[in-house]
C-alpha positions in Angstrom: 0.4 -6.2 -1.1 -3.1 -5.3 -1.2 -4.0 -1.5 0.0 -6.8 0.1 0.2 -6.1 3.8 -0.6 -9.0 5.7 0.4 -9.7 4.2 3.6 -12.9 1.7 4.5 -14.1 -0.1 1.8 -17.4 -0.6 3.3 -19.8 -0.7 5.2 -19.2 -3.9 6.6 -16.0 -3.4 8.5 -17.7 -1.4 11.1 -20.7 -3.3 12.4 -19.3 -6.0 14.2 -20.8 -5.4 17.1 -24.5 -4.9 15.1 -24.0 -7.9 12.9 -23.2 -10.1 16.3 -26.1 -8.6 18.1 -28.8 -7.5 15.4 -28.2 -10.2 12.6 -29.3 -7.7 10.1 -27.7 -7.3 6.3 -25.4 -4.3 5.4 -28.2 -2.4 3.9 -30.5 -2.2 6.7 -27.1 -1.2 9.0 -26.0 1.5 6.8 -28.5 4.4 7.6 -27.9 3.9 11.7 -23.8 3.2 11.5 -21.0 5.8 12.4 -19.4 6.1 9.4 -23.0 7.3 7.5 -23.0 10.1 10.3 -19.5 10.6 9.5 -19.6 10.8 6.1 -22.7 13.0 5.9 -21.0 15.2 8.4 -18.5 15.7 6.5 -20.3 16.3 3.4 -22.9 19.2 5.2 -19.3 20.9 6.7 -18.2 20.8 3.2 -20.1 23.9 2.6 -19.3 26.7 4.8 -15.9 25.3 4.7 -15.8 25.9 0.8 -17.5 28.9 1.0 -14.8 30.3 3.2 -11.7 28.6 1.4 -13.3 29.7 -2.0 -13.7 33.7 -0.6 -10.0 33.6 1.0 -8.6 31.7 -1.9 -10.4 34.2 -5.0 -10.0 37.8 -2.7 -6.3 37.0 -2.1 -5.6 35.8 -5.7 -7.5 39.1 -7.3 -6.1 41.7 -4.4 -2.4 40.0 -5.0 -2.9 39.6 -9.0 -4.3 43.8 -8.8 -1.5 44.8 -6.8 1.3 42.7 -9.4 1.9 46.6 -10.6 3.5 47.6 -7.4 6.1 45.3 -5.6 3.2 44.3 -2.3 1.5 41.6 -5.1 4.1 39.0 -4.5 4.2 38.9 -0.9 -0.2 39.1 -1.2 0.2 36.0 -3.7 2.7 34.0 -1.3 0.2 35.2 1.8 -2.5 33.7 -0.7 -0.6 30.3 -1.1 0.6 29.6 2.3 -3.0 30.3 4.1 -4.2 27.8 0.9 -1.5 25.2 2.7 -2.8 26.0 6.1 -6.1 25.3 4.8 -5.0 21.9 3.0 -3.9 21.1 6.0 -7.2 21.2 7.8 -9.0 19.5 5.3 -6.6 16.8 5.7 -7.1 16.6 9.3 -11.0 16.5 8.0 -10.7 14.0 6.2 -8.4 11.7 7.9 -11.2 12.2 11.0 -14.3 11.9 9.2 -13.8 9.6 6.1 -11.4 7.6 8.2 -8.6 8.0 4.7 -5.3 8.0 5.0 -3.9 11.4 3.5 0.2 11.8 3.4 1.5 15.5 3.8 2.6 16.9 1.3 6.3 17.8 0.1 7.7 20.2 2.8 8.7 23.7 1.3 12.5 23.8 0.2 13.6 27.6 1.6 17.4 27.8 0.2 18.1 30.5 2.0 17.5 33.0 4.8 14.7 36.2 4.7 11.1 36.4 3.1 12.6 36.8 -0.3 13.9 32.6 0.0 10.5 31.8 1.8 8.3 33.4 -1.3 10.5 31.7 -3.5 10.3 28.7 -2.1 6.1 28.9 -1.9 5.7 29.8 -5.6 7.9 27.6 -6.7 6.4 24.4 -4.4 3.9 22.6 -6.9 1.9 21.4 -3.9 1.1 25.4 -2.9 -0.6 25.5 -6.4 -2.5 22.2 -5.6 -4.3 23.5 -2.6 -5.5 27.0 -3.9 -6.7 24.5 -6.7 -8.7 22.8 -4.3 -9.7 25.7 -2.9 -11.6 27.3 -5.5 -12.8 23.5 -7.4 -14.2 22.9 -3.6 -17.2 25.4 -3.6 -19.0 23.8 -6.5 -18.4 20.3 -5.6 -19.5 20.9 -2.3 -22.9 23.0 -3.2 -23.6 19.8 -5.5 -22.8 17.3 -2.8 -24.5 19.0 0.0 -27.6 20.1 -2.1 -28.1 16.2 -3.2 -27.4 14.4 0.3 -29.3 17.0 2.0 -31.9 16.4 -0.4 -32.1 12.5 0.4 -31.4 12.0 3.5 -34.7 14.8 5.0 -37.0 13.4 2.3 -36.2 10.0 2.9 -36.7 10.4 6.9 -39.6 12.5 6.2 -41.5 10.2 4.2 -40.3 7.3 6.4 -41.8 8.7 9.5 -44.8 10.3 8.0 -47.5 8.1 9.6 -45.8 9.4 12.8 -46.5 13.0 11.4 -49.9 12.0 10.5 -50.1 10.7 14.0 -49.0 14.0 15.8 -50.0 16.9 13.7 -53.3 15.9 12.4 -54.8 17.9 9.8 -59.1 18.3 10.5 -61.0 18.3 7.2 -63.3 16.9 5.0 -66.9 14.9 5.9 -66.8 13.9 9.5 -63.9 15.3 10.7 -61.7 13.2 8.7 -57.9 13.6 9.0 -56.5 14.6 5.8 -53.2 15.5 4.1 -53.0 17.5 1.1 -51.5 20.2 -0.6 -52.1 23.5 -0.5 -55.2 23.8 -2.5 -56.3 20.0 -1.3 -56.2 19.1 -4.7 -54.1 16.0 -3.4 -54.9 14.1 -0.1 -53.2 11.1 1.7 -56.1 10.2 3.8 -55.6 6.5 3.3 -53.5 3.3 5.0 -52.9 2.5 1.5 -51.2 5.9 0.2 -49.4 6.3 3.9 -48.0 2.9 3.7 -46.7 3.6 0.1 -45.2 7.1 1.1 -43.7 5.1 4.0 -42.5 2.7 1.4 -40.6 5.2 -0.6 -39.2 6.9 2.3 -37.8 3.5 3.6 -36.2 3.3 0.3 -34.7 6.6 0.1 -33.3 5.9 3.9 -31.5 2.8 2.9 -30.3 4.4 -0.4 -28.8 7.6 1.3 -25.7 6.0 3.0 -24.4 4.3 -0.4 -25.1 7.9 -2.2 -23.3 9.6 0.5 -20.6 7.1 0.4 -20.4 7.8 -3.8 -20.1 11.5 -3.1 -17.4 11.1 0.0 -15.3 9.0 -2.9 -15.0 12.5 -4.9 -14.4 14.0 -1.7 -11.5 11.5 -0.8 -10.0 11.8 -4.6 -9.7 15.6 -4.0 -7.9 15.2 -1.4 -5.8 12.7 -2.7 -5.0 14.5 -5.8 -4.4 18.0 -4.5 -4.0 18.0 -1.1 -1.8 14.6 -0.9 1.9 14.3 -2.3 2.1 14.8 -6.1 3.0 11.6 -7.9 6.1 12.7 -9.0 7.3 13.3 -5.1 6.4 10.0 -4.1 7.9 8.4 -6.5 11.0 10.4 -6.1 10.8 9.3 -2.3 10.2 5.2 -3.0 13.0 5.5 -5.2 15.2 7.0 -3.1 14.1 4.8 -0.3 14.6 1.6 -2.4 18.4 3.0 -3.3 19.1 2.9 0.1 17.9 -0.5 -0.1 20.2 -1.6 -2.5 23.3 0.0 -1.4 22.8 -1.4 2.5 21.7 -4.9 0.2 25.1 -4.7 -1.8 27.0 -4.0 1.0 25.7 -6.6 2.8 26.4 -9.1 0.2 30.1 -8.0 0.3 30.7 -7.8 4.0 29.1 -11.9 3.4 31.7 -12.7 0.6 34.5 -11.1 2.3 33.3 -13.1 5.7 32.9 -16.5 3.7 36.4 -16.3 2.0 38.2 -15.1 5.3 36.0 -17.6 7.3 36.5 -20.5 4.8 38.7 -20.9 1.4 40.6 -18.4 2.6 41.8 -20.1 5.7 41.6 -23.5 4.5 44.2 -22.3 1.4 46.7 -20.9 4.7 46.5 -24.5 6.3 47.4 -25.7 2.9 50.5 -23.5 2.2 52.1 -24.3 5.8 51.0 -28.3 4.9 53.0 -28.1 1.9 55.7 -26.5 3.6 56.1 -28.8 6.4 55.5 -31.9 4.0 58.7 -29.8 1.8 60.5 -30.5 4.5 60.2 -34.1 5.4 60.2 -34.8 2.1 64.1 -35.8 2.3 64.2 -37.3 6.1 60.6 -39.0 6.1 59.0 -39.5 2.6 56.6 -41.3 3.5 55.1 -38.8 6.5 55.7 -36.2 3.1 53.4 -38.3 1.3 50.9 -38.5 4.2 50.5 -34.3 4.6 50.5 -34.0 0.7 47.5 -36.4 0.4 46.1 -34.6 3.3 46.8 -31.3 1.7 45.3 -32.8 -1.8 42.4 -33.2 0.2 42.4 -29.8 2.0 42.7 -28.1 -2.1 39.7 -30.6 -2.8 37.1 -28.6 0.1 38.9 -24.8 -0.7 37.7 -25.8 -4.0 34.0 -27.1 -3.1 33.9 -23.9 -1.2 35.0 -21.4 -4.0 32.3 -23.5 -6.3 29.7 -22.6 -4.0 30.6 -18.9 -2.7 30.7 -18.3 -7.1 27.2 -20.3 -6.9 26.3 -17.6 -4.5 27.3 -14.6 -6.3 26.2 -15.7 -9.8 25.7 -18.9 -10.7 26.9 -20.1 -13.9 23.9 -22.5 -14.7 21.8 -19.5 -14.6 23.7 -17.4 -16.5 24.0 -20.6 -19.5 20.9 -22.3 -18.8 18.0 -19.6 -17.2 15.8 -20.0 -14.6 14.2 -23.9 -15.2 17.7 -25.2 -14.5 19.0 -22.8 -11.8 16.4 -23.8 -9.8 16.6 -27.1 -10.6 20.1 -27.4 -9.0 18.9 -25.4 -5.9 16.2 -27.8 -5.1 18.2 -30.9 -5.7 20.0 -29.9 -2.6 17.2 -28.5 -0.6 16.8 -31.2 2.2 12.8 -32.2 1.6 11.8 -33.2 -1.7 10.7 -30.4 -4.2 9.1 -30.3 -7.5 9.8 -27.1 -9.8 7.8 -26.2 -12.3 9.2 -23.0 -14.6 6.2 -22.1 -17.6 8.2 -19.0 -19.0 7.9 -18.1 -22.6 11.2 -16.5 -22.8 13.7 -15.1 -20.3 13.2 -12.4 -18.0 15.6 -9.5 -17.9 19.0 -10.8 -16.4 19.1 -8.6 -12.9 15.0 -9.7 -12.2 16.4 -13.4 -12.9 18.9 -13.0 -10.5 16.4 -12.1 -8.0 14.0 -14.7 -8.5 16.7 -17.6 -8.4 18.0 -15.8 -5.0 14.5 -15.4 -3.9 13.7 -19.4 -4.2 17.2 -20.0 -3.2 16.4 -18.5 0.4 13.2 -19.4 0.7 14.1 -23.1 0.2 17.1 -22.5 2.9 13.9 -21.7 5.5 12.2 -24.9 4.3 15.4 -26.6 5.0 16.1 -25.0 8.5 12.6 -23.9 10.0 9.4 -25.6 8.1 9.8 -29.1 9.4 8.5 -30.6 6.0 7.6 -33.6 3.9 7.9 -31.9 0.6 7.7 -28.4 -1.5 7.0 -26.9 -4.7 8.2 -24.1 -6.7 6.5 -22.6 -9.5 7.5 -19.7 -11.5 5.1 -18.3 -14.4 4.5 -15.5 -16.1 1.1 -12.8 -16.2 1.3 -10.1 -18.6 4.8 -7.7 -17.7 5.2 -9.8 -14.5 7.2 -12.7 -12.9 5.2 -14.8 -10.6 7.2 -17.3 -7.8 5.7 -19.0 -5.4 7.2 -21.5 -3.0 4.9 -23.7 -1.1 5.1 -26.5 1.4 3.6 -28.9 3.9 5.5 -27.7 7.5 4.5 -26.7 10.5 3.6 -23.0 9.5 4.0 -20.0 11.2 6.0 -17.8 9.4 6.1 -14.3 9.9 7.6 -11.3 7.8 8.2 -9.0 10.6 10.8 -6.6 10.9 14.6 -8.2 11.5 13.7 -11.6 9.8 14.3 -13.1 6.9 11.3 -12.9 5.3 10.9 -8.8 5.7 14.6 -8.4 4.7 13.6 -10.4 1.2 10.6 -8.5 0.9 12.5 -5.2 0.6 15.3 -6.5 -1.7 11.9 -7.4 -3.9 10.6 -3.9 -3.2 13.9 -2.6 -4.4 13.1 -3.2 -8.0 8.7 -2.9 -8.0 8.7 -6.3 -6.5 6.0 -7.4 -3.6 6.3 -10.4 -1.5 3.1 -11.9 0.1 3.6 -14.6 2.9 0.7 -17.1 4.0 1.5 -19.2 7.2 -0.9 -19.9 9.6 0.0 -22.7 12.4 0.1 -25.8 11.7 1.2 -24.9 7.6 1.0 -25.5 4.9 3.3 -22.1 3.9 2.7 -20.5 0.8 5.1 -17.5 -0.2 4.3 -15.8 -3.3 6.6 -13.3 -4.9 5.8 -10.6 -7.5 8.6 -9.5 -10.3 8.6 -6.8 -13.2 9.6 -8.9 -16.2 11.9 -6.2 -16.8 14.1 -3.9 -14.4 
């Protein structure tokens, strides 16, 4: 599913209540809208902010680094990291306030043991503590260059916006007959014209309307600082997904054997104990009253008949054999045949995914055409399954009554986290009254 990582994505989200009421484009918005002011705002702070991050970050790194000789430089270099991580820590709030970007905290420190000794340990050895005093020292330069060129734009461009206003208020007498003129210094140069105001005007007006978007540019630099070194490393959150989608797949597993268990206690199982005590009984009869004997064996012949339609279709649930012989094309095949709406399937695969992601995708349609069945009220339904580059595409479409939702505790969330198990997304698009499209995403291999 679609995210957006550094927050808006323009300027457009924001001016609902201008478009509705002004009916102006984007580009004439821009200069009067919150987020310029926000993002310039954050831009001008940037300065003193990196000036003081830079000065703590270099005098504690020198004065710890000096004092390395003597025993007090390590506890000056952990003092030096951890006010860095305090100072991440602002910036983050900065950022999440003023560029409106979503910024995860970073891994917590890992102290394995008690006293200052385990806490220095635990900073220098923290990849995130070296991250931030990297920030703060790359900060200072970034943030001179940044400030220096929206600063730059944004007071020339209102300047020579409003300089007819200027010209209005603080007239300058000189010249024949009082004229009021504008010049340089040495009134070498004069704007003492409509036509040279207008065009100054001009330019200033474009400058205006070109300042938010060059803001915006620098703010992105800003937001992938802060991403990179002041966010998670790449490394942790992978660690984290991963060990978040293990979890997945254990609870997943177990809840596929606490369902096997349930349907062979709840169903062959039972239906196999009926059988035994027919048999018996009919063992019995079978000298006084063959022909009652006859009756319960038939019966019983019957009863082996459903245990055994049952046991197909519990083995169709684990792994079905068609899928295993055959692939997907035929696997799904044999699951649509008994979906209750006509359904065409239409599998354009050049070769065979890798045997656990086939799995998935046959349970994956497999469900999804149970909900057709039970929920969607509908005439008819498709599959299709294809291939794009390293992934497996699925999607499962049809003509109900819509409305579907992948909210936590249904159906459709509990699939979409068995998908994200293995790199998998699952995208579900049901408005009311249908038609219902579910698209799936696969690696090709796991």
């Amino acid at each position: 599913m679609a995210t957006t990582r550094y927050g808006d994505t323009g300027y457009g989200q924001e001016h609902g209540r201008y478009g509705d009421r002004r009916g102006l484009p984007a580009g004439l918005r821009a200069p009067f809208e919150a987020r310029h002011w926000r993002e310039l705002g954050y831009v001008l702070l940037s300065l003193p902010v990196s000036v003081l991050a830079f000065t703590y970050a270099i005098t504690m790194v020198s004065l710890g680094a000096g004092l390395l000789v003597t025993f007090l430089g390590i506890p000056v270099l952990a003092l030096a990291l951890a006010g860095c991580r305090g100072l991440g820590s602002l910036e983050r709030t900065r950022a999440r306030s003023l560029l409106r970007t979503s910024v995860a905290d970073p891994e917590p420190l890992r102290v394995r043991g008690d006293g200052l000794m385990a806490w220095m340990g635990a900073v220098f050895k923290s990849g995130s503590s070296w991250r931030q005093l990297l920030y703060s020292v790359l900060l200072l330069p970034w943030a001179v260059f940044s400030f220096t060129v929206a600063f730059a734009f944004w007071t020339y461009g209102w300047m020579m916006l409003t300089y007819p206003l200027w010209f209005w208020v603080f007239p300058v007498y000189g010249g024949q007959d009082g004229l009021q003129l504008y010049g340089d210094e040495t009134h070498s140069v004069y704007l003492d014209n409509p036509f040279e105001i207008g065009v100054t005007a001009l330019i200033g007006l474009l400058v205006t309307l070109a300042t938010p978007w060059i803001v915006r540019a620098l703010t992105m630099v800003d937001r992938g600082l802060v991403h990179g070194l002041l966010g998670p490393s790449r490394l942790s959150a992978r660690v984290v997904e991963l060990e978040s989608d293990r979890g997945v797949v254990v609870d997943t597993a177990a809840a596929d054997l606490r369902r096997i268990e349930r349907d062979l206690h709840d169903g062959a199982q039972a239906r196999l104990v009926a059988l035994a005590m027919d048999l018996g009984l009919a063992k019995e009869k079978l000298a006084e009253d063959p022909q009652a004997a006859a009756r319960m064996v038939d019966e019983a012949h019957g009863e082996v008949k459903t245990a055994l339609q049952e046991l197909r279709d519990l083995a169709r649930g684990i792994h079905p054999a068609v899928l295993t012989d055959r692939g997907l094309d035929a696997a799904l095949s044999s699951v649509a045949s008994r979906c209750t709406v006509p359904v065409t399937v239409e599998v354009d695969l050049p070769s065979r995914p890798a045997p656990a992601i086939e799995g998935i995708a046959y349970f994956t349609v497999s469900e999804l055409l149970q909900n057709i069945s039970k929920h969607a009220r509908a005439r008819s339904a498709s599959v299709d399954v294809w291939r794009v580059e390293n992934r497996l595409m699925l999607q499962v479409t049809d003509d109900g009554v819509g409305g579907a939702q992948s909210s936590a505790g249904s159906g459709l969330a509990g699939l979409a986290e068995r998908l994200d198990a293995v790199d998998g997304i699952l995208v579900v698009d049901s408005p009311a009254g249908g038609p219902t499209t579910v698209t799936a995403e696969l690696p090709w291999r796991g």
